[in-house]
N, C-alpha and C positions, 0 to 999 in steps of 0.2 A: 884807425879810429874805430872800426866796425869790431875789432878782436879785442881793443881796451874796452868797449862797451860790453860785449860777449862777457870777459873775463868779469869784469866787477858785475854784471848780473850773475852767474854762476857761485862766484866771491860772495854774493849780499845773499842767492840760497843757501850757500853753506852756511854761511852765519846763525840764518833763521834755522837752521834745520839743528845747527850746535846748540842755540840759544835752547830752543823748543827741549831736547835733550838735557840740558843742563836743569830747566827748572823741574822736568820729570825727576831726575836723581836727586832735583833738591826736595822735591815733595815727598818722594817714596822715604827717603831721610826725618823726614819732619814725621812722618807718620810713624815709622819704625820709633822713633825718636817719642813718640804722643802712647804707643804701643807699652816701650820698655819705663817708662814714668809713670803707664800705670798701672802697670806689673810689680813695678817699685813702691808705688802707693800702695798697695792688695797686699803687698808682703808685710809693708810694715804695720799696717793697722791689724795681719791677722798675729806678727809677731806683739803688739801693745798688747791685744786682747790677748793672748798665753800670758803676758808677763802679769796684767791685772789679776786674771783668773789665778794664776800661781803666787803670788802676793798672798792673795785672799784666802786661799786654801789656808798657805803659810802663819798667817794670823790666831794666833791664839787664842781664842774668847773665854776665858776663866771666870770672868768675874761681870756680876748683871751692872750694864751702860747705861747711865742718865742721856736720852735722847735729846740733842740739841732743839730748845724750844722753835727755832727759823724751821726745823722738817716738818711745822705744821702750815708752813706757808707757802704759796707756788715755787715751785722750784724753775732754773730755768728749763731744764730740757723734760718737756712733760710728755708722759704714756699716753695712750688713747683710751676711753671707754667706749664699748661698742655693743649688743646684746645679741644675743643668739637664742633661737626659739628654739624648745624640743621638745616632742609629748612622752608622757609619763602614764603607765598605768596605776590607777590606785589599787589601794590597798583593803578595801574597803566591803572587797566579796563583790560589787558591781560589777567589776569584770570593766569598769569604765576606762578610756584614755583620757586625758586632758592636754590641752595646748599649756604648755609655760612657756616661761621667760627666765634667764638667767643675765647677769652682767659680765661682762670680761673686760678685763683691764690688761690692753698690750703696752709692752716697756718705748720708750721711746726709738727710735728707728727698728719696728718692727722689723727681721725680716725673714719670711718663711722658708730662706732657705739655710736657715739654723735651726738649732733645737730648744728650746726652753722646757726649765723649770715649770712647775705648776703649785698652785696651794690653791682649796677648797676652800671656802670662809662663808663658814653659816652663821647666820643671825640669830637676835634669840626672839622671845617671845613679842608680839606685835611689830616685830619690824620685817622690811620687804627685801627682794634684792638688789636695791638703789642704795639701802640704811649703811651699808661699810663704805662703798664710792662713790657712791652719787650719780650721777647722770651727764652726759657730754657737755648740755649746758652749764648746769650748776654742781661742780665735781665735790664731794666732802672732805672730811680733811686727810682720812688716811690715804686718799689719790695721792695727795701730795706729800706723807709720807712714804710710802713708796716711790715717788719720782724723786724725793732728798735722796735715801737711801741707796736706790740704784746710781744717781751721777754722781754720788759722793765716794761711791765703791765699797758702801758696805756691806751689797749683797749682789750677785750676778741678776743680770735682768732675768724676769720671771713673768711668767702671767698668772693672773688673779682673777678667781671663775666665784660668783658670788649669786648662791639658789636662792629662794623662797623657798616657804614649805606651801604642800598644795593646801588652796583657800578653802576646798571643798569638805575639809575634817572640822567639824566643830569645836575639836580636842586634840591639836597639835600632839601632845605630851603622851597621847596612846599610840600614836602613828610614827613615831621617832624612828623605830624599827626600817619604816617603810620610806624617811628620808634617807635612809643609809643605802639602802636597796636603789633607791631613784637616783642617787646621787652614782651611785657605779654603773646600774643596766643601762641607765638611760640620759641622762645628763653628761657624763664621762664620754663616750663613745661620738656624742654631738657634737661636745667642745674640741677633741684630741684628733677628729679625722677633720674639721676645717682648720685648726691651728696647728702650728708645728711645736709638738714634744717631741717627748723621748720615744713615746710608744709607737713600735714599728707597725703597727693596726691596732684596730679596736676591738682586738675579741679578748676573753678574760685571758688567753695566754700571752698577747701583747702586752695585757694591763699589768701583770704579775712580773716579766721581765725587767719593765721598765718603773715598777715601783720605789726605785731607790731617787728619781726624779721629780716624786710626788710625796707634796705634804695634804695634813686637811686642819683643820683648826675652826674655833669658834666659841662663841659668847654666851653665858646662858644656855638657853636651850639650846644654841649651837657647840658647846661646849657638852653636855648631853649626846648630843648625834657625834660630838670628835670620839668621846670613849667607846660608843657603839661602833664607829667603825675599828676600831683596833679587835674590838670584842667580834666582831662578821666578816671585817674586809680586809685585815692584816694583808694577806696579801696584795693587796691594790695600793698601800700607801707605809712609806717607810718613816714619816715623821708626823708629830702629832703635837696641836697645840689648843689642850681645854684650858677654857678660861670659867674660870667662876663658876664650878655649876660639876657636880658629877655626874656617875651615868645616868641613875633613878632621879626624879622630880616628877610632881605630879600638882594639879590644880590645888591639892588640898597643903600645899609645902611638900619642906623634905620628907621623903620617903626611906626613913631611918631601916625599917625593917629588908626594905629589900637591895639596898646600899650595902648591908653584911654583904649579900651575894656576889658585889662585886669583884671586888680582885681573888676571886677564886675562878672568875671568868675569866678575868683577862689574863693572869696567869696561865691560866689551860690554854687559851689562843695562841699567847707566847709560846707555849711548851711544845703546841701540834704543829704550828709553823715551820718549824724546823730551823729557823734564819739566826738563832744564835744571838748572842745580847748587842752586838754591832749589826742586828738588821731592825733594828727600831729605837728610835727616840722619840722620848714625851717631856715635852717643856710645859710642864701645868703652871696655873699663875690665878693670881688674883690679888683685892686690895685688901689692907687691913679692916678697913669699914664696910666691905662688902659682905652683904648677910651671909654668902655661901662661901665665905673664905675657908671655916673651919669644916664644911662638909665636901670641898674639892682638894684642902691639904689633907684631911682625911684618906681619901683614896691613895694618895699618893703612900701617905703611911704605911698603909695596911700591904701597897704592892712591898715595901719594903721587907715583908715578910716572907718573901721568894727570893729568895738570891739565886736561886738557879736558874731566874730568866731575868731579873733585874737588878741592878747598879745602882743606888742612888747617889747623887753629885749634887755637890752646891759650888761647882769650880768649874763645870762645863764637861762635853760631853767625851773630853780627851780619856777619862777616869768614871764614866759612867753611862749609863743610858736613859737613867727617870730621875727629873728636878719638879721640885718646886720652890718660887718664888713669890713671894707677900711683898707688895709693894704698899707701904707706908701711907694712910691717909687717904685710900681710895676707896670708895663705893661701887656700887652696883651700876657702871654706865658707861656708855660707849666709850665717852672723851679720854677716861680712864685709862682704858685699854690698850690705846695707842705704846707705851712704852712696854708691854707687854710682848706686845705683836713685834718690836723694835729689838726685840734681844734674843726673840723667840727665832725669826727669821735670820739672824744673823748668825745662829749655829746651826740651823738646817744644810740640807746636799752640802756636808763637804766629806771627803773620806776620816774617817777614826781610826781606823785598820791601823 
């Protein structure tokens, strides 16, 4: 009795001690098992995103797209707006700093251990840098065109960095110079060392590398400060989109006489860059009813007079490098704009080579 007892305790350790064993091998199982699924998840989401991204390249954009009227309406998977402070010295002889503010607009699931695109987007005359996106509470509508157009797949997620000009100039229009300057020494280097781009640092030879990453665009007088930077900043930005408006304007109107001057400058820019007519693209735009239609297809014109740095195209940028397009029945105004900025970003970063 004493040795059957003996045995069946000995017999009921070994059990516990197989059992104990057994659910370790099942757990190390389960985890390897939790491990390789989501190694298998990582793979295939990083294989969707190549197959999207090469899709998209693949995509042809010949001809200017009527934006479906729903991309002015929430979308579901929406970007964040957030704001970033940075001081700027003026331009003014003061020698002064000032504190700003800019807007940023991240794509839906940020995540900073990628790289994104970037586009500049200056406003024009009396508006702030809320006027193109709006604010986290109450977002405007281009937010939500940008949030269609990224989960729709017609353009790789990007961020959207949206200045003021400094409030302390009585004369915007003399100081344009000095947004172009603001926008690269010191605006530029705030937004690209907390967010993830392309640019591997933020000194000008970071910025110049990774230019092929970077667009600037804008309305009006942002549209002004877009041709200045190609004319000062070629280097810092490979795509470019004026809307309505050339380089000169001034309080009193167009600025006809000094307008000549232009594509003899921008031309020169092009020429000393060295970057060759697939290292820049200009999607110029405007409406037919907008007063500055005929003085920003102007410029486009007259670049047409260099062919030795410029391409013009009305088929997309497969066969050229400088477009303009008149959109039918528009004016002088934001709302406008939106299909502009819709056709404009959907030929931007992709290779032409």
């Amino acid at each position: 009795m004493r040795i059957s007892s003996e045995r069946k305790r000995v017999n009921h350790r070994r059990g516990r001690r197989l059992g104990a064993v057994i659910l370790i091998l099942a757990a190390v199982a389960a985890g390897c098992g939790a491990v390789l699924h989501h190694q298998q998840v990582t793979e295939q989401r990083k294989a969707e995103a190549a197959a999207r991204k090469a899709a998209l390249q693949k995509e042809m954009i010949t001809e200017i797209q009527q934006m479906p009227s729903s991309y002015k309406s929430s979308a579901d998977r929406r970007g964040t707006l957030t704001t970033i402070d940075y001081d700027t010295q003026l331009i003014d002889g003061s020698g002064r700093t000032v504190r700003k503010e800019a807007t940023v607009y991240l794509p839906y699931h940020y995540d900073s251990s990628k790289k994104y695109n970037v586009l500049y987007l200056c406003h024009g005359y009396g508006g702030s840098e809320t006027t193109w996106l709006g604010t986290k509470l109450l977002p405007h509508t281009f937010k939500n065109v940008l949030d269609n157009m990224i989960g729709n797949g017609k353009i790789a997620p990007l961020i959207v960095v949206t200045p003021t000009y400094t409030k302390e100039y009585t004369d915007y229009y003399t100081e344009l110079n000095g947004m172009v300057d603001e926008i690269a020494d010191y605006l530029m280097p705030a937004v690209e060392k907390k967010y993830s781009t392309y640019a591997a640092d933020t000194t000008p030879k970071g910025f110049r590398a990774s230019r092929g990453h970077r667009a600037i665009g804008g309305f009006s007088m942002g549209g002004c400060t877009t041709w200045r930077a190609f004319r000062d900043r070629i280097g810092y930005f490979k795509y470019y989109l004026p809307i309505s408006m050339p380089l000169y304007y001034d309080e009193a109107g167009y600025n006809e006489s000094e307008n000549a001057a232009t594509s003899p400058a921008l031309a020169e820019s092009a020429r000393k860059s060295g970057y060759g007519k697939d290292g820049y693209y200009i999607f110029a735009a405007s409406g037919s009813d907008d007063f500055m239609c005929a003085a920003t297809k102007g410029v486009v014109d007259t670049l047409k007079g260099y062919p030795d740095v410029f391409t013009y195209t009305d088929t997309g940028f497969y066969d050229g490098n400088l477009s303009f397009t008149e959109f039918a029945g528009r004016s002088h105004h934001y709302y406008y704009t939106y299909p502009y900025l819709y056709n404009g970003l959907m030929r931007f970063f992709r290779d032409y080579k």
